[in-house]
N, C-alpha and C positions, 0 to 999 in steps of 0.2 A: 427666718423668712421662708416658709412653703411656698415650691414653684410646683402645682400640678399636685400629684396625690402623691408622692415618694421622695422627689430631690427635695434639699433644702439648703439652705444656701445661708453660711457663718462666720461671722468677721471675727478676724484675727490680725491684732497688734502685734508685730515683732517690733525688732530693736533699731529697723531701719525702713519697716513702712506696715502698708495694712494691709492683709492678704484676704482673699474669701475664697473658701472652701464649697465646694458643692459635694454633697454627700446625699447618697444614692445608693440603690440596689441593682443588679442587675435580673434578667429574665429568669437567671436560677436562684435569685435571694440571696445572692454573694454581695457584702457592704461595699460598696468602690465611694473613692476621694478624690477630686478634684482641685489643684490649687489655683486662682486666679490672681492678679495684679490687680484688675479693675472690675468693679459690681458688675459692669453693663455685660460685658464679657462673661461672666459668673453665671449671669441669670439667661444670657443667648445659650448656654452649653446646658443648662439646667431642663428649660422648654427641651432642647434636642435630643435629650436623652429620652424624656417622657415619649416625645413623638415618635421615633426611632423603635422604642420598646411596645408601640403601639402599631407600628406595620409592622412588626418585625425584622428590624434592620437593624437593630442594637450589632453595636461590635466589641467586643470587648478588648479594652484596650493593649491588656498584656498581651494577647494570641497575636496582634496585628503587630508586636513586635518582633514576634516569633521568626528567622532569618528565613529564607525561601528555601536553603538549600535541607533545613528540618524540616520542613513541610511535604516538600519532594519526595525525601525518603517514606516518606510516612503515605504518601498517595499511591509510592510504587507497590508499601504493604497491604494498600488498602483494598485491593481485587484480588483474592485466590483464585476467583476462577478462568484468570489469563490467561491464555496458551503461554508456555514457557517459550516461544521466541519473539512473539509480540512483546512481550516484559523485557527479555534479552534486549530489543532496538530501544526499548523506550528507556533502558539502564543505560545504557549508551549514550542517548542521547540529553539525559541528565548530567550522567557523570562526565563527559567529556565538552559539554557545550554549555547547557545552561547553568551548571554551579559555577563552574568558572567565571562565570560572567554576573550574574545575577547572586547567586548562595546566599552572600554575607548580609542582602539586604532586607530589612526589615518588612515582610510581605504588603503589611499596610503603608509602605512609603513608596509602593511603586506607581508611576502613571506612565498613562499611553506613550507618552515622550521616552521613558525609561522603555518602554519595550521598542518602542519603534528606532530608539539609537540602537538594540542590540541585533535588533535583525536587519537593521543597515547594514553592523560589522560583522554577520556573521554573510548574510549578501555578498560582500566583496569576496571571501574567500571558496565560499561554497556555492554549490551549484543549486539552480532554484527549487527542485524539488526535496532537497536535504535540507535546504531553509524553508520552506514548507512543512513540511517533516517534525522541525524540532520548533518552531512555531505550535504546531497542534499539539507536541509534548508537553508546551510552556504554558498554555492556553487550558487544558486540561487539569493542570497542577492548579492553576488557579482560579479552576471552577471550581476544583476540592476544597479550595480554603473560604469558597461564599459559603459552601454548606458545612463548613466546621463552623459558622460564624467568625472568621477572622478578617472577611473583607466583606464589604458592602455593597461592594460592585466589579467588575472585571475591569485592572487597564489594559486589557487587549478589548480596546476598543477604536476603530477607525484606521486599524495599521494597514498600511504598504506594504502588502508583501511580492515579491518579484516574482514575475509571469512566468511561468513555466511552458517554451515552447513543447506543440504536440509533439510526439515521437511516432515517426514513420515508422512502423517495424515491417519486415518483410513478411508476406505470407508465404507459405512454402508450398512445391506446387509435389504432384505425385511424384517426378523423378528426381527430385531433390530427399523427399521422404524415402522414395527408398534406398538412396548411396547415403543415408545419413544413419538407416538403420540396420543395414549392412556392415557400416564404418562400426554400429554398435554391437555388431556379434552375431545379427540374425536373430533366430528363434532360439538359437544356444545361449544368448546374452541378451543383451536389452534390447535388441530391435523392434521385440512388441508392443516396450512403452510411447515409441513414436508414434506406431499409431492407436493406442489405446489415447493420446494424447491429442493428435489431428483428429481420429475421426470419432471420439465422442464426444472430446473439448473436455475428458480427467484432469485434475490439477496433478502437478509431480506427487503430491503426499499421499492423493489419493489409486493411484495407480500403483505407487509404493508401499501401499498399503494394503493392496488387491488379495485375499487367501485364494487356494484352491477353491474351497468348498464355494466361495461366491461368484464361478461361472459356471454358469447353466448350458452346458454345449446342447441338451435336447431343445431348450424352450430358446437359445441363442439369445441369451440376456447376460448382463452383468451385473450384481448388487453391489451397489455402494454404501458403505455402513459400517467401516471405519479409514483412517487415514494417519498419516506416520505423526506424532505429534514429539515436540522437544518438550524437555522440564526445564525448569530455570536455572539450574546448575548441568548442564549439558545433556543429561539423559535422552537417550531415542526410544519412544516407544510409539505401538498401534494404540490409537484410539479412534472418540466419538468424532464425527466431520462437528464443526462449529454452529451450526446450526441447523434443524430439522429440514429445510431444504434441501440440505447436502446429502441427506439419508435418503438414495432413491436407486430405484433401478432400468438399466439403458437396456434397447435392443443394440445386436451387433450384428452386423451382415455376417453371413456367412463365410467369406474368406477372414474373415478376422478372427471368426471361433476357430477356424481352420489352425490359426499362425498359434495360438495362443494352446490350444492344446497338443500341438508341434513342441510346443516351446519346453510344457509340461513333460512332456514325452524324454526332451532331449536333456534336461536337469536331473529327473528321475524321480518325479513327480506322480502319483495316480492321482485316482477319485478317491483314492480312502485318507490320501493327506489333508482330508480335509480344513485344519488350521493350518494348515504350512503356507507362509509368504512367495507369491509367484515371483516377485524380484530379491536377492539379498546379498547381504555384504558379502565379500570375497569370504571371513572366516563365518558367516553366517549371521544368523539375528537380522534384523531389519537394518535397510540403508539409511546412510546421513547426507543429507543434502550436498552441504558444502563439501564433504568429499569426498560425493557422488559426482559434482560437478567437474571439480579438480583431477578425477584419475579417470572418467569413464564420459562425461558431456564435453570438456575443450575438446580433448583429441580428437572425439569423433567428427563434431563440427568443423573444426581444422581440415580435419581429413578430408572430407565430404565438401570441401571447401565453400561452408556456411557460417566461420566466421574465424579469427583471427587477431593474435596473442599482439598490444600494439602499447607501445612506452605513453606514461602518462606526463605530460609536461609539466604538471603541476608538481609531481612526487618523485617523477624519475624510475617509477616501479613500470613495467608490464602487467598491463589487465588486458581482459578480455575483452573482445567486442563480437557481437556477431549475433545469433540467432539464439531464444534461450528457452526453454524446456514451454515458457507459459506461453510464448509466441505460437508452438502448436494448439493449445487453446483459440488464440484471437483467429487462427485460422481455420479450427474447426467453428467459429461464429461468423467467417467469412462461406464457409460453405451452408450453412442454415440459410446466408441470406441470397447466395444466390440460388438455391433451392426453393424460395420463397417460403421458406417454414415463416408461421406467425410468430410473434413477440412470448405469447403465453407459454407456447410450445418452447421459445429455446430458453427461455428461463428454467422451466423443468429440466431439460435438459441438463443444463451449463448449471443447475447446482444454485442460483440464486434466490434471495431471501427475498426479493423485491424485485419488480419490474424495470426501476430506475438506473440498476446497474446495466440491465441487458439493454437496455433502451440505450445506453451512453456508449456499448462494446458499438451495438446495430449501426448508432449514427455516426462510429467512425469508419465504418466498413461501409456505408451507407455512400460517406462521403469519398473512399479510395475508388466504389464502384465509380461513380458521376465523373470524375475524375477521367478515368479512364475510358468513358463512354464518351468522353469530351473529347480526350486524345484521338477517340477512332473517327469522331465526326470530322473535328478538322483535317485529319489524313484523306477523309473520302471529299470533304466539300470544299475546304480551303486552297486544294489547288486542282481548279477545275481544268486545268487540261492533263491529263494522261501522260505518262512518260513516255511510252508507247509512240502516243501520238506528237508528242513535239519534237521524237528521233526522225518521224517521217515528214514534220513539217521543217526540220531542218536540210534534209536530204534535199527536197524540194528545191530550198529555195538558196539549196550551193552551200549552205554553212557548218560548220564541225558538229558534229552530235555528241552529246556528253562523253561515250563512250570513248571518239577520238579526242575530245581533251583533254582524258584521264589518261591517253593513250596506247589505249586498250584498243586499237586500231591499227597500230603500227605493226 
């Protein structure tokens, strides 16, 4: 019996009942078998194949058994062109969270319920923005398998995931910036990254990535047009910024070209180093982040008393808490905005591919201004009488003035 133009569907006597087989091709002309117990059954899977092959949603059945944690591996090979530390988090966060949890099961036997139990339990232990995190990682894996053809549909659909409260970071103000880049060595040492960092709003990589030859001391600009990039087995090197946005070049007031060719001066730097890196590791070559952080950003913050080394109750380790390289960024986008530069303007600027980012940095700076514009109106409105004056209307009328019942009178 022909169902549609390809299945067909064939009875079969065994020794202890009657099977029907649906036999069919797939979208590549690969022969597939189906066994049923019952016709009616036989000929609903038979219709579903045709239609299925027909929008294109055919799945093939072996691939959907395929277990999740071979699928993964196969998505982390599947972009060469990753920066080698976004690959880094995202191996991480495979190999440590979602194979353990997920791996052994067959990609096509997963549903919403199956995800949303794991990012319940991964909820309880981690904090919302690491279940966020590895969520997008899980989510990702299995978009790759609709366009391998091994899933039909995504079960991350409709999940819960836990709300991630804003984070207040502090903005740093000028005399905080400079006991922080003081802390960092002055113009002998990093203290230029600080403010190559506050006042153009550089990413760390990009600042770390800065040559001689891309400061213009006559024209008082800066080219941006590489930045320190990892490989995926650990290497450090200079490359491309991520994307053509990132390729631009800033004006720099003038004390800032001042510090920066100080700096040059005092490393032992000219104009004809033209490739030579303006920040580098203690034996040379370009810096590493994390232990950039570790021997040269704690201490100083420490120092400069911006932030501070604090036991983590969860682990029992000491981390860090405090003020961190990118927060000079958010607060060079707090200075754009109370400068009233426009939205177009600080995107150029700050390096962005799209408006939507700076629009999201704007409206949090947006909202700490309003904030504190609030704070100043109730300080002037909300207590309408004068300090001043309620000392003199207490004099008046015989009663202690704050001052004598702090006793700062006696």
């Amino acid at each position: 019996m022909m169902v549609g133009a390809v299945a067909s569907i064939h009875k079969r006597e065994t020794s202890r009942s009657v099977r029907y087989d649906v036999r069919y091709r797939d979208p590549t002309g690969r022969p597939r078998e189906k066994a049923f117990a019952r016709k009616k059954d036989a000929e609903r899977f038979a219709r579903q194949v045709e239609v299925d092959k027909d929008r294109g949603l055919f799945i093939d059945p072996a691939m959907a058994r395929t277990p999740l944690a071979d699928v993964a591996r196969e998505w982390l090979a599947s972009n060469p062109g990753k920066r080698g530390g976004s690959w880094q988090r995202d191996e991480v966060a495979v190999r440590r969270y979602i194979v353990p949890d997920l791996g052994e099961r067959p990609i096509g036997s997963l549903t919403p319920g199956d995800v949303q139990a794991v990012v319940n339990k991964w909820s309880a232990a981690r904090a919302p923005r690491t279940v966020r995190r590895e969520y997008g990682v899980l989510q990702s894996i299995l978009n790759y398998a609709i366009r391998l053809d091994m899933l039909g549909r995504s079960p991350c659909r409709g999940i819960n995931l836990p709300k991630a409260a804003p984070v207040r970071r502090h903005v740093v103000d000028a005399a905080e910036l400079a006991r922080l880049a003081k802390a960092l060595g002055g113009v002998e040492g990093c203290g230029p990254m600080v403010y190559l960092g506050a006042v153009t709003g550089l990413r760390w990589g990009e600042v770390a990535g800065l040559r001689v030859g891309r400061v213009d001391a006559d024209a008082g600009t800066v080219a941006v047009v590489e930045t320190i990039v990892r490989g995926r087995k650990g290497s450090v090197g200079v490359g491309l910024p991520k994307s053509e946005a990132g390729r631009r070049t800033l004006a720099l007031p003038d004390v800032l070209v001042e510090m920066l060719t100080a700096h040059m001066a005092a490393v032992g730097l000219t104009e004809a180093d033209d490739d030579a890196l303006l920040f580098t590791a203690p034996g040379g070559g370009p810096l590493r982040y994390t232990n950039w952080l570790r021997r040269v950003w704690y201490p100083a913050t420490i120092a400069a008393g911006l932030g501070e080394m604090v036991e983590d109750e969860a682990t029992g380790r000491r981390r860090y808490e405090g003020l961190g390289f990118h927060d000079l960024r958010r607060a060079s986008a707090t200075g754009l905005v109370a400068a009233g530069v426009d939205v177009k303007t600080a995107q150029s600027v700050l390096g962005h591919t799209g408006a939507r980012v700076t629009l999201d940095l704007y409206a949090q700076v947006v909202t700490a201004q309003q904030q504190a514009a609030a704070d100043a109106m109730a300080a002037r409105f909300l207590d309408p009488t004068p300090r001043d004056k309620r000392g003199m209307e207490a004099q008046s009328e015989g009663r202690p003035t704050e001052a004598e019942n702090d006793g700062e009178g006696l």
